[in-house]
N, C-alpha and C positions, 0 to 999 in steps of 0.2 A: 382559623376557619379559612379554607381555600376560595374563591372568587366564585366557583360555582357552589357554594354551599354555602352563604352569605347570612340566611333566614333561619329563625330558630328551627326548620325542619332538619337541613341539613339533608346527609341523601337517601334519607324519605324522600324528602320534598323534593329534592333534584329528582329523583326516580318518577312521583306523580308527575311533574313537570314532562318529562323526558316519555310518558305515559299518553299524555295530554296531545303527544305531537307523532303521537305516531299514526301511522300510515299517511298522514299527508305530506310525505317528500322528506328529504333528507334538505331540501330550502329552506322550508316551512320549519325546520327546527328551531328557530334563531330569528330574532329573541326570544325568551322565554317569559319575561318579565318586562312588563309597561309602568314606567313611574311620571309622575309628573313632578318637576321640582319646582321647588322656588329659592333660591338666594338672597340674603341679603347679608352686607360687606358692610363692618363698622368700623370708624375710625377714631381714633384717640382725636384732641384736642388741637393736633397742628396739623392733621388731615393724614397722618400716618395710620397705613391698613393693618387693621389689628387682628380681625378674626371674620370667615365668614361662618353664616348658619346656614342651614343645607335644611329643607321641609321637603320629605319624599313622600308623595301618597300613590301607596300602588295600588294598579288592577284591581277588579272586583274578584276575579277568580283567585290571584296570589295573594287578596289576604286574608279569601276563604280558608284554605292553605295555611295558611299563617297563623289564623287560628284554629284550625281544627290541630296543626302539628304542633303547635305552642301550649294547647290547652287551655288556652283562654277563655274559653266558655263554658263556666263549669254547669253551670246551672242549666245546661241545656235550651235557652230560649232563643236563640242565635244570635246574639250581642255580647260582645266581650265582656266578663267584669270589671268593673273599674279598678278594683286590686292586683287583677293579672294583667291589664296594661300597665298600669304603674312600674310592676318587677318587669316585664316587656322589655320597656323604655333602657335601650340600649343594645337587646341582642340582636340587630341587624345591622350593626358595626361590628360586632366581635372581629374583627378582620386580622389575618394576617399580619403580622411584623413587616414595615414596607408596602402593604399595599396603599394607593394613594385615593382610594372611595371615591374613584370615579368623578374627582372635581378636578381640573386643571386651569392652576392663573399662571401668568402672569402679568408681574409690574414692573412696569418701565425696560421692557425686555429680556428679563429676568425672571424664571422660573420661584415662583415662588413656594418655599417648603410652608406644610401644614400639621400643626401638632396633630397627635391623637383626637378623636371627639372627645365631645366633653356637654355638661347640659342637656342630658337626656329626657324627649318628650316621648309619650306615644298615645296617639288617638284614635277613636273609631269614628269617625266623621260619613255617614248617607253610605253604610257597606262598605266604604275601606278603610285601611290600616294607613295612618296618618302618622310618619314620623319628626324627627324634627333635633339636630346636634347642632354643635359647633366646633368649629376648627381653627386652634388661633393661628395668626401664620408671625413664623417664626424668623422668616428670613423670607425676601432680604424687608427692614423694617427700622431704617432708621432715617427716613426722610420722607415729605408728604406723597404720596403716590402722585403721578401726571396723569399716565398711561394704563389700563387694566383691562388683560384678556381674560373672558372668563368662558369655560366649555363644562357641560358636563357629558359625561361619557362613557360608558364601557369599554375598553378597548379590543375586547372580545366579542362584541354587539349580543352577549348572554343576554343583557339587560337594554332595554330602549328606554332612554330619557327622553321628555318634551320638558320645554322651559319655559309653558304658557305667558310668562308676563316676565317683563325686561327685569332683569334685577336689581333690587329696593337696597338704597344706602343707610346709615345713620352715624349721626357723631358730626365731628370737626371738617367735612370735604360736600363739596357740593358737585357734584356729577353730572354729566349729559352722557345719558346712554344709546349705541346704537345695536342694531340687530344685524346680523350679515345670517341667512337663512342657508343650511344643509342646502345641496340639490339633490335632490330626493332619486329623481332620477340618475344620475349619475353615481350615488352612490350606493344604490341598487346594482347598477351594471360592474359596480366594484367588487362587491361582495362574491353577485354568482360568476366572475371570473375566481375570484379567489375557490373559489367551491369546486371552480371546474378544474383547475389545476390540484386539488387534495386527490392523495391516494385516499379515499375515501375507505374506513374499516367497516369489516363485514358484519358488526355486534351496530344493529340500528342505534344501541343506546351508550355507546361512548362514545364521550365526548371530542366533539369537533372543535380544535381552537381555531380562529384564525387572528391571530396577533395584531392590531392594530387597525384593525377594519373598522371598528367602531368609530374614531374619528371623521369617518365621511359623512357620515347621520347626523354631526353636532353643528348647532347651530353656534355663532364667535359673538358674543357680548363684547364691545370694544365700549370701557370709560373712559372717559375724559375726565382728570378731575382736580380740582384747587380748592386748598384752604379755605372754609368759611369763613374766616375770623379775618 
């Protein structure tokens, strides 16, 4: 699954989305998708990072969307069944070989690699679709973490993350976290240069990349962190 067809609609769903934004500007197209995440980073027994879990609850209209192109509701009362979230739980990772779901650490200056998901949740929590994986990290992973950068992010800014609440630890490491915040402004003025420099295509509904712009929107989790034991 390509990076803009993420969600079980695929491009349907890119298409409603892509539908959604029309005629308010070719700005206004981007993002398409509002998630809020939360994190939490666990560690084995000598404060070595083992795996983080990633909980996305998106938008109320993408995961109308979600279920109406998933067929989650069969019964027609506008709540998902509990048996088609169940089989859910999972197909908004389907991702690409190599794509990295929009989380980036590192530890101790080191980029850190992340398996496949794994542990698939999925909820309907007050109208939206409440996901929830894990990612063990694979490297680098054999000594206690000090240092941990945490972002999450689009790089395409398809998708806007927020990362309401500092992210939560468990295990072997005792952490002080801090927040370094986007400047909002700034990376607004980033983007509509980037915008302004595209040959812009005359088809309003194909797709605009712009490579790496998403990084000005993220907010940087810096841990600090030592052994509890």
């Amino acid at each position: 699954m390509s990076r803009d067809e993420r969600s079980a609609g695929g491009p349907a769903l890119a298409l409603a989305l892509a539908l959604s934004a029309a005629g308010t500007g070719i700005a206004a197209a981007h993002p398409h998708v509002f998630i809020d995440t939360g994190l939490t980073l666990a560690f084995d027994g000598d404060g070595v990072l083992e795996a983080v879990t990633v909980e996305w609850t998106y938008d109320a209209f993408y995961s109308l969307l979600i279920v109406e192109e998933a067929r989650l509701d069969g019964d027609g009362d506008g709540v998902p069944d509990p048996e088609a979230l169940i089989d859910y739980a999972g197909h908004d990772v389907d991702w690409e070989a190599g794509f990295p779901g929009d989380l980036a650490l590192t530890v101790d200056g080191v980029a850190a690699t992340l398996g496949p998901p794994v542990d698939h949740v999925a909820l309907y929590v007050d109208g939206r679709i409440v996901t929830r994986h894990t990612r063990p990290v694979t490297a680098p992973a054999a000594a206690p973490a000090r240092e941990i950068l945490a972002r999450a992010y689009d790089p395409t800014y398809f998708v806007a993350y927020d990362v309401p609440e500092i992210p939560r630890t468990t295990g072997g490491a005792v952490c002080a976290a801090v927040r370094d915040a986007a400047d909002r402004a700034a990376a607004q003025r980033a983007f509509g240069d980037a915008l302004a420099a595209l040959d812009m295509p005359d088809d309003p509904f194909e797709p605009v990349d712009i490579p790496d712009i998403g990084i000005h929107f993220a907010d940087t989790f810096t841990l600090r962190c030592a052994p509890s034991a």
